[in-house]
C-alpha positions in Angstrom: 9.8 -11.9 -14.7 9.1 -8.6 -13.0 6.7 -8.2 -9.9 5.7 -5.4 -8.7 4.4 -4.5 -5.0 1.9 -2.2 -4.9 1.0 -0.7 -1.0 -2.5 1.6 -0.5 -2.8 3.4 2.5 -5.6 5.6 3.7 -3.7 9.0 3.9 -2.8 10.4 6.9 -5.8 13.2 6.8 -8.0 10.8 7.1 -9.0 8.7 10.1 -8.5 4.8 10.8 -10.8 3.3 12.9 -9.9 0.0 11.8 -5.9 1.2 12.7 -6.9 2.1 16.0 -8.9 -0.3 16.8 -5.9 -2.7 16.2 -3.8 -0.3 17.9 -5.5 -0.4 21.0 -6.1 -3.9 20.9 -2.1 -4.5 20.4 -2.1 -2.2 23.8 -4.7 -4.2 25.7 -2.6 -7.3 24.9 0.8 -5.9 26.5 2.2 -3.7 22.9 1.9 -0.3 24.6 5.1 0.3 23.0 3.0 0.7 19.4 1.9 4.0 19.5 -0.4 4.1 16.1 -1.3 1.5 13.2 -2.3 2.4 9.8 -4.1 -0.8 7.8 -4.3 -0.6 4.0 -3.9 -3.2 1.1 -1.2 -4.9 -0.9 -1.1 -6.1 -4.6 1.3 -8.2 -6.1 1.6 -8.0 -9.5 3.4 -10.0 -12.2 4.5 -7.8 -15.3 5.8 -9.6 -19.0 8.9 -10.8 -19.4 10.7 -8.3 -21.9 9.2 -4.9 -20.5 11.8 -1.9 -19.3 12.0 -0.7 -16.5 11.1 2.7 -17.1 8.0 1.1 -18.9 7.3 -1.3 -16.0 7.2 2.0 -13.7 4.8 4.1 -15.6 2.6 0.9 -16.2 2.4 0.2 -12.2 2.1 3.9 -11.2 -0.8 4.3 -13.6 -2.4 1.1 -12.4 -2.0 2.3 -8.9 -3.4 5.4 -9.6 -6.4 4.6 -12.1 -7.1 1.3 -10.7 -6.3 0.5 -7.5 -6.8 3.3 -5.2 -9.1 6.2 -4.6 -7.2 9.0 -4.7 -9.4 11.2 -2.6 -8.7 9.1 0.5 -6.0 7.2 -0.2 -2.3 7.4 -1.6 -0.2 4.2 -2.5 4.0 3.4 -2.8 5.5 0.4 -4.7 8.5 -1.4 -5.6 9.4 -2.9 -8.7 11.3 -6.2 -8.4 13.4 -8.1 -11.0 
């Protein structure tokens, strides 16, 4: 069976506060050496047994893009496992 992994980010344009608040938090605690965070979300999919790759990819990139993210503020990346 295939899986994809499916990462959404908030693009880089626009702001984080929940990034920096982590950020500064990780500082405050003795991690001065991270110098930004970015938080987003993470889907796992599992894809049917018998699909292509090629079909697997346009299936996840247009689930990604249509489904998952808002593509006014954010942007996503995946991998496709097998």
């Amino acid at each position: 069976m295939m899986k994809a992994h499916v990462y959404v980010t908030l693009k880089t344009s626009v702001l984080d506060p929940q990034g920096q608040t982590i950020q500064n938090a990780l500082r405050k605690i003795g991690f001065a050496e991270v110098t930004a965070v970015r938080q987003g979300k993470y889907f796992a999919l599992s894809l049917a047994e018998g699909l292509s790759a090629e079909a697997a990819r346009a299936q996840v990139e247009r689930i990604a893009r249509e489904v998952l993210t808002n593509p006014v503020i954010e942007e996503f990346t995946y991998r496709i496992e097998e």
